[in-house]
C-alpha positions in Angstrom: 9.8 67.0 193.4 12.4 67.7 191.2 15.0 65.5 192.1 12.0 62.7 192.1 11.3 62.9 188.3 15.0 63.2 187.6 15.6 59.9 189.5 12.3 58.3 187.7 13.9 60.1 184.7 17.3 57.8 185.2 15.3 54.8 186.1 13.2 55.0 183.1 16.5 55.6 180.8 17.9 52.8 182.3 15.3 50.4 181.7 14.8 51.0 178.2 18.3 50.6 177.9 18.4 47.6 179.3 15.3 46.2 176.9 17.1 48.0 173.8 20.3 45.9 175.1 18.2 42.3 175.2 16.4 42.9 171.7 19.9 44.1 170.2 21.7 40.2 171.8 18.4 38.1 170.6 18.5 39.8 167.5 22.2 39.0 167.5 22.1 35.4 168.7 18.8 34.8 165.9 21.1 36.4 162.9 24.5 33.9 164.5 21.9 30.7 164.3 21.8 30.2 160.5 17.8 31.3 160.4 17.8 34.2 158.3 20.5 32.6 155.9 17.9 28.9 155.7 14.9 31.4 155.2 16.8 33.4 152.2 17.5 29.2 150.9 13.6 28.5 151.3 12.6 31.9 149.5 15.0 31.4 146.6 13.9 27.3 146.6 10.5 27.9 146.6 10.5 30.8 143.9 12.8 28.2 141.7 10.5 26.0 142.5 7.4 27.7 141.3 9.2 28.9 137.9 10.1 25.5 137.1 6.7 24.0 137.8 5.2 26.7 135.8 6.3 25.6 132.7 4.0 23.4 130.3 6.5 20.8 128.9 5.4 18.1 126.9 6.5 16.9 123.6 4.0 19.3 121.5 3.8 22.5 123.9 6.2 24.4 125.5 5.1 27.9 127.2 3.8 28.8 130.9 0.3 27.4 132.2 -2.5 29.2 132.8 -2.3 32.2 135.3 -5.0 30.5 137.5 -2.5 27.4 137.3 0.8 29.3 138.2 -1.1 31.1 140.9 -2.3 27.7 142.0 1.5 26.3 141.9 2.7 29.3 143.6 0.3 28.8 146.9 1.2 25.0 146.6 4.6 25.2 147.0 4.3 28.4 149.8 2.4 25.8 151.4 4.6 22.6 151.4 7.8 24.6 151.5 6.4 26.4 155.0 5.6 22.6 156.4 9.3 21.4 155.6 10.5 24.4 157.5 8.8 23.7 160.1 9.7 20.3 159.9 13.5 21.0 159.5 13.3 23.5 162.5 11.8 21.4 165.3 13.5 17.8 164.2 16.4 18.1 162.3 17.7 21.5 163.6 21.2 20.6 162.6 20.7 21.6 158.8 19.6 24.6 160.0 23.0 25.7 161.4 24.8 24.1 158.4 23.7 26.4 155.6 25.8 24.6 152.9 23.9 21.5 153.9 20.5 23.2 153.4 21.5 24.3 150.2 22.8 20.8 148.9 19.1 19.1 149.7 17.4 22.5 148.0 19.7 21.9 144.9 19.1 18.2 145.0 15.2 18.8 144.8 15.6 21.5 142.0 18.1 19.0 139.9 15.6 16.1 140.5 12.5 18.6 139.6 14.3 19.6 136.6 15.4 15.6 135.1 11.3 14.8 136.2 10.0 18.0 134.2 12.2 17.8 131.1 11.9 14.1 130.9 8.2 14.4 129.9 9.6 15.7 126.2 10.3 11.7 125.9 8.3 8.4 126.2 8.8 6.9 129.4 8.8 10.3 131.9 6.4 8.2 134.1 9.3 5.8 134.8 12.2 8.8 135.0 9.4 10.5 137.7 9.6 7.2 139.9 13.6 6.8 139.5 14.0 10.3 140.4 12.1 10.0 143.9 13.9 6.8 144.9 17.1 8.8 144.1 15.5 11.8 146.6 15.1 9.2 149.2 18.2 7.1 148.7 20.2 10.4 148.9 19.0 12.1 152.0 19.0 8.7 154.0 22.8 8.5 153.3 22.7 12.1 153.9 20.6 12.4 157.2 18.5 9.9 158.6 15.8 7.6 157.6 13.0 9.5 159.3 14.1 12.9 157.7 14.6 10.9 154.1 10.8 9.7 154.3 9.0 13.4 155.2 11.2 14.9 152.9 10.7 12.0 150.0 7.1 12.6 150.6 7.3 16.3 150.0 9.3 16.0 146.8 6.9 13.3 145.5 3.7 15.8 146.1 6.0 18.4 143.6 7.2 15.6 141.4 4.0 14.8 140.2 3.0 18.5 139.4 6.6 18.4 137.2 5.6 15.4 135.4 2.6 16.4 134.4 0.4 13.7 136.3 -0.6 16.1 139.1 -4.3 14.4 139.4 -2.5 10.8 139.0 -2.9 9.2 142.4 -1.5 5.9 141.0 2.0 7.7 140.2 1.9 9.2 143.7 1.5 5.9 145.3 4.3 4.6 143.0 6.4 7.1 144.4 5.5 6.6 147.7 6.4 3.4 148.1 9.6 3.7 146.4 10.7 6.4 149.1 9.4 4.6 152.2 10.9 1.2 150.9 14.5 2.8 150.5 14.1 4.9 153.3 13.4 1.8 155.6 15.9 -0.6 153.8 19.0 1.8 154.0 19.9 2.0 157.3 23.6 2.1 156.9 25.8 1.3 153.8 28.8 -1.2 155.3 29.4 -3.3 151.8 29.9 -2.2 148.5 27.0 -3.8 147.7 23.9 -2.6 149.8 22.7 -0.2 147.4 22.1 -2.2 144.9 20.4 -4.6 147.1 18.2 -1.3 148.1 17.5 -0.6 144.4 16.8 -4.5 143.6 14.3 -4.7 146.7 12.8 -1.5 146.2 12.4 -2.2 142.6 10.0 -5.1 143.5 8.3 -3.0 145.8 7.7 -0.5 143.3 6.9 -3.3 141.0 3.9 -4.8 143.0 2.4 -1.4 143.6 2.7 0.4 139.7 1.4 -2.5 138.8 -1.8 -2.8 141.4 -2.4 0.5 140.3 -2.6 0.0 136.6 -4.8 -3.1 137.4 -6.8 -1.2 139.1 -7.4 2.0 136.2 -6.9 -0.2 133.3 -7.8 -4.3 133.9 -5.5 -6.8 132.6 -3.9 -5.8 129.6 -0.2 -6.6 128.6 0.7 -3.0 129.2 0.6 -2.7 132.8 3.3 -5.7 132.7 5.5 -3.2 130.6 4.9 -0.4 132.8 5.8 -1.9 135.9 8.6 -3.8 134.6 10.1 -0.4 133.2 9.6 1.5 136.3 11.3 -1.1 138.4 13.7 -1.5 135.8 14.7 2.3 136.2 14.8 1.9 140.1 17.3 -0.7 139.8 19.4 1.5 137.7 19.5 4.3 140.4 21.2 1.7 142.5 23.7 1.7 139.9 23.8 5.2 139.3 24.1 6.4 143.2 26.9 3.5 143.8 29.0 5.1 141.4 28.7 8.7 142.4 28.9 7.5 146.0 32.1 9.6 146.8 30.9 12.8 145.1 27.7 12.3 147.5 29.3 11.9 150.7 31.9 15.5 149.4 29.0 17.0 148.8 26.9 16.7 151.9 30.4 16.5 153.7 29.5 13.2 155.6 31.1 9.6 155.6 29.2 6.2 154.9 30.0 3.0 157.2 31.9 1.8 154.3 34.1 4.7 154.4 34.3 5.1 158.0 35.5 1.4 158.1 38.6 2.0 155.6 39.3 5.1 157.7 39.3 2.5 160.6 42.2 0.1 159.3 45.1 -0.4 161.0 47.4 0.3 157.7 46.0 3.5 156.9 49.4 6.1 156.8 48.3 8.3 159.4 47.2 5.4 161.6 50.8 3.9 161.0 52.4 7.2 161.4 50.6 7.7 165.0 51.8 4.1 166.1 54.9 4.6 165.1 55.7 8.1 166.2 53.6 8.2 169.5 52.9 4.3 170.8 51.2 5.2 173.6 49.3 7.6 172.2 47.8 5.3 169.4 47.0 2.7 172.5 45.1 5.8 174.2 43.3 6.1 171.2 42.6 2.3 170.2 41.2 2.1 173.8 38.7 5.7 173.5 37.7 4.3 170.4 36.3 0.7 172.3 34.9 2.9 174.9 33.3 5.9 172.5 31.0 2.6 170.6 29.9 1.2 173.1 28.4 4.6 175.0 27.3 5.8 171.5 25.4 2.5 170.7 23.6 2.5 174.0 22.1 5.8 172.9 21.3 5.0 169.7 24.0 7.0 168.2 26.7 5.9 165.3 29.0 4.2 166.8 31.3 3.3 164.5 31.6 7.0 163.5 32.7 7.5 167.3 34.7 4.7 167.3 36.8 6.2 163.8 36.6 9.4 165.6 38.1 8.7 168.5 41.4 6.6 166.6 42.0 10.5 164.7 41.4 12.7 167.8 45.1 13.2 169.4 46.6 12.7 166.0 48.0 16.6 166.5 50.3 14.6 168.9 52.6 12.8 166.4 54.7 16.3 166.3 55.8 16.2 169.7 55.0 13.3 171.2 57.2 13.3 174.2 55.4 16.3 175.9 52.6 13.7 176.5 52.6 11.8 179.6 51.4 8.3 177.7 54.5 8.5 175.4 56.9 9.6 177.7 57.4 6.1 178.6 59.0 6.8 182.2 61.5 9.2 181.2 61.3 12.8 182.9 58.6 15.1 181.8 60.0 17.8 179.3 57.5 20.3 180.7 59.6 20.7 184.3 62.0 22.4 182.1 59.2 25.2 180.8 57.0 27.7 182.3 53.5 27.1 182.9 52.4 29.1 179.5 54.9 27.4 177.4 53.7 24.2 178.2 50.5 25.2 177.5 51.0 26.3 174.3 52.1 23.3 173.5 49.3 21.3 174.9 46.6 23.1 173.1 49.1 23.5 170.0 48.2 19.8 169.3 44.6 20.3 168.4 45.6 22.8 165.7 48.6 20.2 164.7 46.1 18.0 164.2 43.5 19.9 162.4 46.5 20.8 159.7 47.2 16.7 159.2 43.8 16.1 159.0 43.8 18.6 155.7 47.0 16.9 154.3 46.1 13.4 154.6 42.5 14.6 153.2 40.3 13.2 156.5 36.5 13.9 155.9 34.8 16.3 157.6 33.2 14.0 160.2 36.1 12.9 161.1 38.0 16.1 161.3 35.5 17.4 163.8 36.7 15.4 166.5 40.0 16.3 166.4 39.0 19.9 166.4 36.3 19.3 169.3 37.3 17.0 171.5 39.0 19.4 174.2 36.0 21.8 173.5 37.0 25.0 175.6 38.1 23.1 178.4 40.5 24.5 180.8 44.0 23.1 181.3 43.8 22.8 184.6 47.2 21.3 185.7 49.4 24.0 184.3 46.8 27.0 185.2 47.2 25.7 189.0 51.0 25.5 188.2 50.8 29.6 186.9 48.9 30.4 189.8 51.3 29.0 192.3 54.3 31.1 190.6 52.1 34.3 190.5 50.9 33.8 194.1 53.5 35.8 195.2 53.4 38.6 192.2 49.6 39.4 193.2 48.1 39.0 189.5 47.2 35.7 189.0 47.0 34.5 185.4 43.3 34.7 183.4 41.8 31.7 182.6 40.5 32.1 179.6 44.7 32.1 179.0 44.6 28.2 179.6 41.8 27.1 178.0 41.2 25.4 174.7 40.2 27.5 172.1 37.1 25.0 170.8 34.8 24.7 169.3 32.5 22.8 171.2 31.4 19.4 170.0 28.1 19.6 167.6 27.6 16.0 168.0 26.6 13.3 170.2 29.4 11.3 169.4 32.4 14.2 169.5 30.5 14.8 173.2 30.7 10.9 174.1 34.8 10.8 172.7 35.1 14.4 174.8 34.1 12.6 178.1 35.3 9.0 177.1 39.1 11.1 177.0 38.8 12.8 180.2 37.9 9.8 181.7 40.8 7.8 180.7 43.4 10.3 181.7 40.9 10.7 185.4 41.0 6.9 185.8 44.8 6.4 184.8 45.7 8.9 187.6 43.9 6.9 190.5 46.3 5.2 192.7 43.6 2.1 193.3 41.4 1.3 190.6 38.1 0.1 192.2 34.4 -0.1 189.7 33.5 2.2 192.4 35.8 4.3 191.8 35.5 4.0 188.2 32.0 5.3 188.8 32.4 8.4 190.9 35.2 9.8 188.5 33.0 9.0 185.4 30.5 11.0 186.9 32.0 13.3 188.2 33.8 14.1 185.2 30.3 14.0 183.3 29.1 16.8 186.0 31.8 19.1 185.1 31.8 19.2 181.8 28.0 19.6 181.6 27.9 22.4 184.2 31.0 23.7 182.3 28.6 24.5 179.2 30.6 21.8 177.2 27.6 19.7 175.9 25.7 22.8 175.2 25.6 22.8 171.1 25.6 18.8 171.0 21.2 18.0 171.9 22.5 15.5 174.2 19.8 15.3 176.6 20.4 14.7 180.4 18.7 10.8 180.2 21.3 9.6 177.3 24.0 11.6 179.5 23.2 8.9 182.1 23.4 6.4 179.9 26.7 7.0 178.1 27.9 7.1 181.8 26.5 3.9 182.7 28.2 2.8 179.4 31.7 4.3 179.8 32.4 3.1 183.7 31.0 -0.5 182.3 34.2 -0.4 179.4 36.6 1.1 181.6 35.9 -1.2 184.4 36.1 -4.1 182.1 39.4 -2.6 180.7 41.2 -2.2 184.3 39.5 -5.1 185.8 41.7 -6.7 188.4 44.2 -9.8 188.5 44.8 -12.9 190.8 48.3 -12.1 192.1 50.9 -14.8 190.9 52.4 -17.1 194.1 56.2 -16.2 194.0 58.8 -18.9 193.1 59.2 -19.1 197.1 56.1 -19.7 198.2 56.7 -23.0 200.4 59.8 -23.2 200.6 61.8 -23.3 203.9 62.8 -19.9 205.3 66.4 -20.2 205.2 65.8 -21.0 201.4 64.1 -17.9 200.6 66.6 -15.6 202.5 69.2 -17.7 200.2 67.3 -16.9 197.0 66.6 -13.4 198.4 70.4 -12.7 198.9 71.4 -14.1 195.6 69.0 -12.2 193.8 70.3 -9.1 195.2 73.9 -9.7 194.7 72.9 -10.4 190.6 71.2 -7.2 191.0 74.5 -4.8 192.3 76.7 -6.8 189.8 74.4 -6.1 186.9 
């Protein structure tokens, strides 16, 4: 009986070890996602928020509201700042694990708050109110997306109108409204120097139509609600001004890059492109060729493709150091690895990611780009030269660790580092065959895909198993088109008499020993 309890004793123990053990790694793995740091953002936001939109501000009174007011503001802005979480947290999870990014849109609402609640010590606030949420919108589009720069437009414009004052004025709501969906929708990407003030001029006639709809509507025809409308479109158009010139210190800030920047990253005569195609050829062909390849898979999905594209021309620029202990630049000469052990070489192999992290931070490379150089490997293993330390350890009886031979990462975060991570395996898969076949181009694309996704690489990425299956579909189409076959040139002796092509056989091989 007594050894019974003891042994229920010891199983009992051990259980609630074991549950102490799984609440202490979710607790862990909850604190490492970013969630407590974006819900200590949202607290301070929202209480920010609430001090800001307590203040009375007009140009005779300046003082807190009413307590029924501020407790009224308070619930509000508990209320919409919960929804946005929510929001944030099941489609745009990203910002979540990017806490500098969470607190640039907080401070960009808070900024934009402020201009719209200290504007209303002037004439004209009305206008300043509209300009403000067209900025909101113009700002997270180039920021995020389009779908997250309408929900997020539409939650500033509901606190926008309790900063200007005009919190029962539906008419300025609708004004604002339509300015943030219009922008939203026109801005899809920014490729000229020009499409935001296209934006601003469109949405300024947007805005136009409806300010002045909803003048008509409160007031009748009067020459006013010309004036009103014109000035509120008038200030929309400046914002196109405005966010054109402090394009650059938008894209540091949010730490992204616009088409327009990602295509003057992508010409041919910028120095670190030069440096790469001058210092490692075949390299810089590797990468012109990923780059084709990356596009095309990331556009079938839906995802940037030019961004893959520029991303995939910087990823092996950690090579231009020592280019000659790559196989594409060593040109037919022999390989300078027979000459090192197993763990030298790699060393050197995974050295070239951290290489080319360092040139990326000379040569100033934005973030986006950066993150393919640093990802694109993942925490892949180096498979060649571990099977190479095996075989000389075979006969010492401890075989080399892994985790020795394997990239140090990170992952990718993106769909398009994920789609440049396989497009690069690929190419060094398909270069290795001795026949290349579309069949074949097929099975190693796929097969290659299977490995890394059971190899956890495309865990941190949301790349979903259908658009897997489509970048594949994409990829063996590129590569297949790149290595497609050739009609075989007839020979200069095709029809001639035998005796004449044993002539011109033995004359070509006597040039050849006298050369």
């Amino acid at each position: 009986m007594t050894i019974l309890k003891k042994n229920l004793g010891s199983r009992h123990q051990q259980l609630k070890d074991t549950i102490a053990a799984e609440r202490f790694a979710k607790f862990t793995e909850i604190v490492n996602s970013g969630l407590p740091t974006v819900a200590l953002i949202l607290l301070v936001f929202a209480a920010a928020c609430s001090l800001l939109l307590s203040l009375q501000t007009d140009r005779n009174v300046f003082g807190y509201r009413p307590v029924h007011q501020i407790i009224s503001i308070i619930i509000f802005v508990a209320v919409l700042s919960f929804a946005a979480a929510v929001y944030i947290y099941r489609y745009n999870y990203r910002l979540v694990k990017s806490p500098l990014r969470a607190v640039a849109a907080a401070g960009l609402f808070l900024i934009l708050l402020a201009i719209t609640k200290f504007s209303t010590f002037f004439p004209g606030s009305m206008y300043i109110a509209v300009a403000a949420a067209v900025t909101c919108s113009i700002i997270l589009t180039i920021a995020h997306s389009q779908r997250f720069a309408i929900v997020m437009g539409m939650f500033y414009a509901m606190l926008a109108c309790l900063a200007a004052g005009l919190e029962t004025d539906f008419g300025l709501f609708l004004t604002m409204t339509a300015g943030v969906v219009s922008s939203s929708f026109l801005l899809r990407e920014i490729r000229t120097r020009i499409k935001i003030l296209q934006v601003g001029v469109l949405t300024a006639a947007v805005v136009f139509l409806i300010s002045l709809s909803t003048d008509l509507f409160e007031s009748g025809f009067t020459r006013r609600i010309f004036f009103d409308a014109g000035m509120t479109a008038t200030a929309v158009v400046c914002v196109g001004v405005v966010i054109q010139a402090f394009l650059p210190i938008i894209e540091r800030v949010f730490r992204i890059a616009t088409s327009m920047t990602l295509l003057d990253y992508s010409d041919a005569n910028q120095p670190l492109l030069k440096k790469l195609a001058m210092d490692a050829p075949g390299t810089y062909s590797h990468s012109l060729l990923i780059g084709s390849v990356a596009e095309a898979a990331a556009e079938s999905i839906g995802a940037n493709g030019l961004l893959a594209r520029v991303g995939a021309y910087y990823h092996d620029i950690g090579k231009i150091g020592k280019p000659r202990y790559f196989v594409e630049n060593q040109m037919g000469t022999a390989s300078r690895h027979d000459q090192l052990s197993p763990m030298m070489s790699q060393l050197i192999i995974v050295g070239h990611v951290r290489d080319g992290m360092e040139l990326a931070e000379e040569y100033g490379l934005p973030a986006v780009i950066r993150q393919f150089i640093e990802t694109h490997h993942g925490t892949t293993l180096i498979e060649y030269f571990y099977e190479e330390a095996r075989k000389k350890a075979n006969g010492t009886g401890t075989l080399p660790p892994e985790s020795e031979f394997r990239y140090p990462g990170p992952r990718p975060q993106t769909k398009e580092a994920a789609i440049v991570m396989l497009a690069d395996s690929v190419e060094g898969a398909v270069r290795s065959l001795t026949e290349i076949t579309p069949t074949k181009i097929e099975t190693t694309v796929h097969n290659m895909a299977m490995k890394r996704l059971q190899d956890s690489q495309f865990d941190e990425c949301e790349l979903t198993l259908k658009e897997l299956s489509r970048v594949e579909e994409a990829v063996s189409k590129s590569f297949t088109a790149h290595y497609h076959g050739r009609v075989a040139y007839p020979s200069a002796s095709a029809g001639k008499p035998q005796h004449q092509q044993q002539h011109q056989q033995y004359t070509a091989e006597n040039e050849t020993e006298n050369a």
